[in-house]
C-alpha positions as CSV (number, residue, x, y, z in Angstrom):
1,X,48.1,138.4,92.2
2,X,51.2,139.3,94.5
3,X,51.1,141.0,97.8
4,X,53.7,142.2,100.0
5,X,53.5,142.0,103.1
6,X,55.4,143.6,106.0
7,X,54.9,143.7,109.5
8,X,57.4,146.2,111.6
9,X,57.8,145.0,115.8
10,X,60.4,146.1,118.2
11,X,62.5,142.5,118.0
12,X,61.3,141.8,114.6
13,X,60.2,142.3,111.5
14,X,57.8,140.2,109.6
15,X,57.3,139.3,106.0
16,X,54.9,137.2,104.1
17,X,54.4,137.6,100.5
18,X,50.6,136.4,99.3
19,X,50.5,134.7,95.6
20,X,47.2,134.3,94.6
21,X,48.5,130.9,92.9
22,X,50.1,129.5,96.1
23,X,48.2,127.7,98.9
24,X,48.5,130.8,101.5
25,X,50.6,128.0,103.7
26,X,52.9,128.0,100.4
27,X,53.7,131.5,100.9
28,X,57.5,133.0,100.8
29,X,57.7,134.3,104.4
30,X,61.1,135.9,106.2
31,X,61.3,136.9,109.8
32,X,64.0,139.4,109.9
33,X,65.5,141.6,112.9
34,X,63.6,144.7,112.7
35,X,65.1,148.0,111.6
36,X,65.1,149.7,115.2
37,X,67.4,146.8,116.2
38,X,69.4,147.1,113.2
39,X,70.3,150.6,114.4
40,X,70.6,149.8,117.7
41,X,73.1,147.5,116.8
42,X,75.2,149.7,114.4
43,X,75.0,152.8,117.0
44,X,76.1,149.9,119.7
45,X,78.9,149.1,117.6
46,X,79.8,153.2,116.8
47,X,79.7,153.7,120.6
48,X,82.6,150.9,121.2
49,X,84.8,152.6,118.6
50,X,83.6,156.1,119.8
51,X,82.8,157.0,116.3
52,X,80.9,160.2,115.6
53,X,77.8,159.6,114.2
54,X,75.3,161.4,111.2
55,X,71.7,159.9,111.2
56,X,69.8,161.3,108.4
57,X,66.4,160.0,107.2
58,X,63.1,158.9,108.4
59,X,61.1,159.0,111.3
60,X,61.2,155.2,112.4
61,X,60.5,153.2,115.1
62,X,62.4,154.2,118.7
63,X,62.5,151.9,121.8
64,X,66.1,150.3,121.1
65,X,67.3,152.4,118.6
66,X,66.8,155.4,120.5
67,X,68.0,154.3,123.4
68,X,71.6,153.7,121.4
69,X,71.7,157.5,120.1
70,X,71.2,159.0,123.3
71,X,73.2,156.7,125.0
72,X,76.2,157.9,122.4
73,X,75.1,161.2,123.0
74,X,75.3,161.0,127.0
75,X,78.5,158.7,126.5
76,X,80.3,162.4,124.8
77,X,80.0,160.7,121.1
78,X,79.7,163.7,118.2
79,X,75.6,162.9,117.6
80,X,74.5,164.8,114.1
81,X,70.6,164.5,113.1
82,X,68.8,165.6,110.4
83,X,65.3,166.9,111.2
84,X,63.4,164.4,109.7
85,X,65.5,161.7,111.3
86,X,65.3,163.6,115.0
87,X,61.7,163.3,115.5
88,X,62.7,159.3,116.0
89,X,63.2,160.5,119.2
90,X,60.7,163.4,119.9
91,X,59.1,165.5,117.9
92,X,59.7,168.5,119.7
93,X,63.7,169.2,118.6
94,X,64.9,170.9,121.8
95,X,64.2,168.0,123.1
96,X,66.1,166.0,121.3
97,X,69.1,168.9,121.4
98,X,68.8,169.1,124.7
99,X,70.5,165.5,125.4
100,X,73.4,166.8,123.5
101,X,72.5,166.0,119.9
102,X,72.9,168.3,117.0
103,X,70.3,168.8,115.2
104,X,71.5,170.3,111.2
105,X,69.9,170.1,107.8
106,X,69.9,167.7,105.2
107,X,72.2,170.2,103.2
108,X,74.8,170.4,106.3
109,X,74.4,166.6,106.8
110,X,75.6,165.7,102.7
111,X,78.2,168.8,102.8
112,X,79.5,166.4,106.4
113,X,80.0,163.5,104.7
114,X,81.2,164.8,101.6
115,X,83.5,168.1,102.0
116,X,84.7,167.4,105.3
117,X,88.2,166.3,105.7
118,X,87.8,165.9,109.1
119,X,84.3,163.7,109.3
120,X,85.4,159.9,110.1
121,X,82.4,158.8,111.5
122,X,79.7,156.6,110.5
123,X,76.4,157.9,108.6
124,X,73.3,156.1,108.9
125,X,70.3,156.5,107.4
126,X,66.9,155.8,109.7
127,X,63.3,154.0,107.9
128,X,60.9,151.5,109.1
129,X,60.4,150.3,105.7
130,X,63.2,149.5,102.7
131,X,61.7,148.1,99.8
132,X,65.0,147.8,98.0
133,X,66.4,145.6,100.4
134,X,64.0,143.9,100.5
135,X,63.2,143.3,97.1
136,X,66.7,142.8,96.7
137,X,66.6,139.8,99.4
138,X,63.8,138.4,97.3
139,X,65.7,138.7,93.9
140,X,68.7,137.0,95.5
141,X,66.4,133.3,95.5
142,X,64.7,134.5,92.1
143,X,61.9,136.1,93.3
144,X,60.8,139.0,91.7
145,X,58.9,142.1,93.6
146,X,58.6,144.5,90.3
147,X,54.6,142.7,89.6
148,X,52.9,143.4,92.9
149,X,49.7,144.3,92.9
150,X,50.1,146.0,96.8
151,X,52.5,146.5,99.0
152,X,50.9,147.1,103.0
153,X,53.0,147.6,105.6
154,X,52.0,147.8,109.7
155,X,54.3,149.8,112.2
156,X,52.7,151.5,116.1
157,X,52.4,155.0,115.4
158,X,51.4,157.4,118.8
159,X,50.5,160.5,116.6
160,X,52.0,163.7,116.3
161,X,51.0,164.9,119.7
162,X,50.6,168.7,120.4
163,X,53.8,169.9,122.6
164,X,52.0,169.3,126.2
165,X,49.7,166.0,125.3
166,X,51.0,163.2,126.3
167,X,51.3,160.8,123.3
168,X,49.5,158.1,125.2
169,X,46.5,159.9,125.5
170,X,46.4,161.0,121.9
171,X,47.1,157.8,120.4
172,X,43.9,157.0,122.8
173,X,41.8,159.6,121.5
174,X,42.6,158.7,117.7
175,X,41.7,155.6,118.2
176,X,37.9,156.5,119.5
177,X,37.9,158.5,116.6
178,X,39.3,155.5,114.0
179,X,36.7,153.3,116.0
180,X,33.4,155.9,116.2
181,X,34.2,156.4,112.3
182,X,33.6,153.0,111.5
183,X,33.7,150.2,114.1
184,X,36.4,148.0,111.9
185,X,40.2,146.9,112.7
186,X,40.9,147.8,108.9
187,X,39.7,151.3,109.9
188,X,43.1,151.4,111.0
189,X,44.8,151.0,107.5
190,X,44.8,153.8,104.7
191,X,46.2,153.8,101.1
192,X,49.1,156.1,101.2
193,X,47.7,159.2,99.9
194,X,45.0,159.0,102.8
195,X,47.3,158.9,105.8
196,X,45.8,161.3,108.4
197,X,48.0,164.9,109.0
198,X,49.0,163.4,112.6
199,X,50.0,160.1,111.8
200,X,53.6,160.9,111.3
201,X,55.3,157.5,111.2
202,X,52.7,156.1,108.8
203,X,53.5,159.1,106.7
204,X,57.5,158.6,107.1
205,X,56.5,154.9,106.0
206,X,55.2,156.0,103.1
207,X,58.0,158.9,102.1
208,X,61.2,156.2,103.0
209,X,58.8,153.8,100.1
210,X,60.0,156.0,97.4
211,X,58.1,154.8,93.6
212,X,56.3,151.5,93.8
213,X,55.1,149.5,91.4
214,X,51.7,148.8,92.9
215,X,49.8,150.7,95.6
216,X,50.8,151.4,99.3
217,X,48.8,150.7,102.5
218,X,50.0,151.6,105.8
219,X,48.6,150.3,109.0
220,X,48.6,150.4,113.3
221,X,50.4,147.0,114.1
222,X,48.1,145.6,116.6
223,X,44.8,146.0,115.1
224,X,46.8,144.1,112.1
225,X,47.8,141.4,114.1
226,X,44.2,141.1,116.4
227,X,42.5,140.9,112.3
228,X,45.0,138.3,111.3
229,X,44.6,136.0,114.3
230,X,40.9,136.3,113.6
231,X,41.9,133.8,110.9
232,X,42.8,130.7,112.9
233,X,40.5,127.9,112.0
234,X,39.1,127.8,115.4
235,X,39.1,131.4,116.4
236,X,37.2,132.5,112.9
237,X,33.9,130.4,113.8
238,X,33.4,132.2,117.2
239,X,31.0,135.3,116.9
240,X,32.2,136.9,120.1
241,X,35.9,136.4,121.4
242,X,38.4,138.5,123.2
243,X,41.9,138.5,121.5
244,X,45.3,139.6,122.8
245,X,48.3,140.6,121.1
246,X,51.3,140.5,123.7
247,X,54.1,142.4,121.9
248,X,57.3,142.9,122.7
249,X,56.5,146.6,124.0
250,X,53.2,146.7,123.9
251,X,50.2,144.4,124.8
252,X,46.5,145.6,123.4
253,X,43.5,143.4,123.8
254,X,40.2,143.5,121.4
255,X,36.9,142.4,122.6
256,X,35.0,141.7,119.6
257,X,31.2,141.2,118.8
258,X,28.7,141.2,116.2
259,X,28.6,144.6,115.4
260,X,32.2,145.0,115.7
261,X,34.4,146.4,118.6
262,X,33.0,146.5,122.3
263,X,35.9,147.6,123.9
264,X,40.1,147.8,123.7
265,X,43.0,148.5,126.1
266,X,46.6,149.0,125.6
267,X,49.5,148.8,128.2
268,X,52.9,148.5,128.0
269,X,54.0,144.8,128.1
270,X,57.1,145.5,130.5
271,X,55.1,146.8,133.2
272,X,52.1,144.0,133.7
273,X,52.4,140.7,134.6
274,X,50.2,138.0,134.9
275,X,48.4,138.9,137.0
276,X,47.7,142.1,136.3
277,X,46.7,141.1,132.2
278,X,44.3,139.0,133.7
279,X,42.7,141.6,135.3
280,X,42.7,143.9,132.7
281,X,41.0,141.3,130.4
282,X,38.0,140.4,133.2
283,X,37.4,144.0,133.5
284,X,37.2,144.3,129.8
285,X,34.8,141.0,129.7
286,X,33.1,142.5,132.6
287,X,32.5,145.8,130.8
288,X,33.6,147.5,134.1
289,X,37.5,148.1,132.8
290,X,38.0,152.3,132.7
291,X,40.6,154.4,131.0
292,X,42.4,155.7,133.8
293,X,42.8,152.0,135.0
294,X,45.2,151.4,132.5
295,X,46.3,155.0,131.9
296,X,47.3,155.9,135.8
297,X,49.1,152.4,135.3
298,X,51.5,154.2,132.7
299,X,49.9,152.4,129.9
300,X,47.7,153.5,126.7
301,X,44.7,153.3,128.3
302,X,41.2,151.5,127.3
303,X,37.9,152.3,125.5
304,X,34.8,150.5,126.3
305,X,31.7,150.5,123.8
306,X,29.4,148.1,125.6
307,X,28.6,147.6,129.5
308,X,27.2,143.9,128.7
309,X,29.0,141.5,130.2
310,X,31.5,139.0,128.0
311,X,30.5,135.2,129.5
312,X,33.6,133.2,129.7
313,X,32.5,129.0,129.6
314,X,30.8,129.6,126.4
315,X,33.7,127.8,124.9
316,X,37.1,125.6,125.6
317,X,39.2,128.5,125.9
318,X,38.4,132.4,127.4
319,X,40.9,134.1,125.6
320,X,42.9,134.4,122.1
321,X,46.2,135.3,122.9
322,X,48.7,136.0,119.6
323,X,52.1,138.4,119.8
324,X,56.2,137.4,120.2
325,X,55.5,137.3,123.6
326,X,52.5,135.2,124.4
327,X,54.0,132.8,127.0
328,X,53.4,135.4,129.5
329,X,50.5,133.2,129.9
330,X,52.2,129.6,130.2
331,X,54.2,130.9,133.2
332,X,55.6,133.8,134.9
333,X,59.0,135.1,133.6
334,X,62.0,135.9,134.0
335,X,61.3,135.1,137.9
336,X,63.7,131.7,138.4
337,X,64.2,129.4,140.8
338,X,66.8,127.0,141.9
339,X,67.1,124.2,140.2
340,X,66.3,120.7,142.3
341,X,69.2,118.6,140.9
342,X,71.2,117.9,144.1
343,X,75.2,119.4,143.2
344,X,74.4,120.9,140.3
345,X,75.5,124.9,140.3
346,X,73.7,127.8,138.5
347,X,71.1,125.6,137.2
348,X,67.5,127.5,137.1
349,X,64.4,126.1,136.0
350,X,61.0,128.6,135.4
351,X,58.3,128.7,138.0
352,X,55.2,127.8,136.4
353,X,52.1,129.8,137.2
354,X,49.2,129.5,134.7
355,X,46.4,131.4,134.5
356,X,42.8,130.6,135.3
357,X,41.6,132.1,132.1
358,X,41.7,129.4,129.7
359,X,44.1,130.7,126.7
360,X,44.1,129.8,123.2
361,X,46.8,130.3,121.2
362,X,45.9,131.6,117.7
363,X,48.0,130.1,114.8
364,X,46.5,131.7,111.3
365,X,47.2,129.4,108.5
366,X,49.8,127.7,110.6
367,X,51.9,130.6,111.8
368,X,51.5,133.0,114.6
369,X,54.6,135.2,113.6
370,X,53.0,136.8,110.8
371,X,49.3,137.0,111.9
372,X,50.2,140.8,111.4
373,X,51.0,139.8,107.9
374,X,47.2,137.9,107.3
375,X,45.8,141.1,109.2
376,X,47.5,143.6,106.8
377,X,46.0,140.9,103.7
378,X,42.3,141.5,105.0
379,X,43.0,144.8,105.0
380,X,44.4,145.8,101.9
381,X,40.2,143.8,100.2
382,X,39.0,146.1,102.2
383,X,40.9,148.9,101.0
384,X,41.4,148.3,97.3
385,X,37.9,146.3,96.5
386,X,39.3,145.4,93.1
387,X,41.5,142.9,95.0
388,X,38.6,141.9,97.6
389,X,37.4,138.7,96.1
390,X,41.0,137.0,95.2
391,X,42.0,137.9,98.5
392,X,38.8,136.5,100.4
393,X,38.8,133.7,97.7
């Protein structure tokens, strides 16, 4: 049995491909730049050259790439986007007009590239997930992909919020929903022909797949990463446990029981700190942390399903952290200061501030980089049972 793999971040994104006749430590893994910064970096390099630009496609992932287009866009650069492709950046198009991009149709944009005399620019085309590439980086050291069983791929999805919600709310209330449905992490993957109406980057996930050999599960990226971590050989023989995912954009926390989830908050990782994770993560233990803690703080917000209190001391740690950018909890960064090596210029060294909750840092099967990758694994048994017990096994 083969199983791809893929887990889309911000900086990264990360692959692990399961073989059922491999030790899962014996697995082909690749971290690879994720496709958000491979835009970013094209539309960077189309900005320097102030090269027009057609971007057809896919919704996909925004944060860097997004920040690229509208910064060729304020910068005067000829911006052309398809509709598909424009809803990277909002899904309400006068929006995305509005900052001086045009928006015309897939028809306009192939007659642009192909009629036009006068079209030098550069057309890309915008998708989380390219199997052909990636199969094709597979094929290049003899690995085939045409004899997977499953394919499951993880990228953060807000939802298709109604013009006036704000999309941080909404993703808050489809997660109650996910959660109230059926108190699981994998209640946050679906087989590609289940993908709910207002999950719109799944979807696009599952349109930029085109035909694959094997069945498709799509899935929210930090309940995938939260199941995966689960794995570690320590983490896996505690009953009740907080874990932490500190992403690159966004940190979410899972308090986790028995009977499943007893409560979950989500912020963005650029505006806590220390200090202020910690706080978050006592309130959760405490039971006491509310929505609009988080959500008047410009973050997600946070659910709570229990008002019993989480004891910390049970064990020799307080709190699993996982996530690209876990060290938030070794020190506090990017605050520097000088270094003490007398006559030595421009020298920094970090100021170390630990926290009093005791972390532990989760390493699944040896590798914390693609706990997403485990996460989306579990999910896909619990998915397609036909594949349950080789999986588990």
């Amino acid at each position: 049995m083969k199983i791809l793999t893929v887990d889309i971040g911000t900086g990264t994104q990360d692959i692990f491909l399961y073989d059922s006749r491999l030790d899962i430590e014996n697995g082909f893994k690749l971290i690879l730049p994720s496709p958000t910064m491979m835009i970013h970096r094209r539309v960077k390099q189309a900005i320097a050259t102030r090269t027009p630009l057609l971007l057809s496609g896919h919704q996909m992932g925004g944060g860097p790439s997004a920040w690229a287009i509208e910064e060729a866009a304020r910068a005067g650069i000829p911006v052309y986007m398809t509709p598909s492709a424009a809803t990277t950046l909002n899904d309400e198009l006068d929006k995305v007009e509005a900052l001086g991009i045009k928006i015309i149709s897939e028809e306009e944009g192939k007659k642009l590239k192909v009629k036009s005399e006068k079209w030098k620019g550069e057309s890309l085309e915008l998708k989380d997930f390219d199997f052909e590439l990636i199969s094709k980086t597979f094929q290049d050291y003899g690995v085939s992909l045409h004899d997977l069983d499953a394919v499951a791929v993880a990228v953060f999805d807000h939802g298709n919020a109604p013009a006036g919600v704000s999309d941080r709310q909404f993703r808050f209330d489809y997660l109650d929903e996910r959660i109230r449905a059926k108190n699981s992490l994998a209640s946050f993957a679906f087989l590609s022909t289940d993908i709910p109406a207002i999950m719109t980057r799944l979807q696009s996930v599952a349109d930029s797949a085109g035909e694959l050999p094997c069945p498709l599960i799509v899935m929210d990226t930090a309940p995938a990463a939260v199941l995966g971590a689960g794995f570690d050989a320590v983490v896996a023989t505690r009953k009740e446990k907080i874990i932490c995912n500190v992403g690159n954009f966004h940190t979410l926390a899972f308090r986790l029981g028995e009977k499943g989830i007893e409560g979950v908050f989500e912020h963005h990782t650029g505006e806590i700190d220390l200090s202020k994770l910690e706080s978050l993560l006592l309130a959760l233990a405490e039971g006491t942390l509310k929505h609009e803690d988080v959500f008047n703080d410009m973050g997600h917000g946070a659910l709570m399903y229990s008002q019993e209190t989480f004891k910390f001391g049970k064990d020799d740690f307080d709190v699993v952290v996982t996530g690209p950018r876990r060290s938030m909890f070794n020190r506090q960064s990017p605050t520097l200061a000088p270094h003490a090596s007398a006559g030595v210029e421009n020298r920094q060294s970090p100021i170390v501030n630990r926290t009093s909750l005791r972390p532990y840092f989760a390493t699944p099967f040896g590798d914390m980089m693609i706990a997403g990758c485990f996460g989306l694994l579990a999910a896909t048994a619990e998915v397609l049972p036909d594949l349950t017990e080789t999986i588990h096994g």
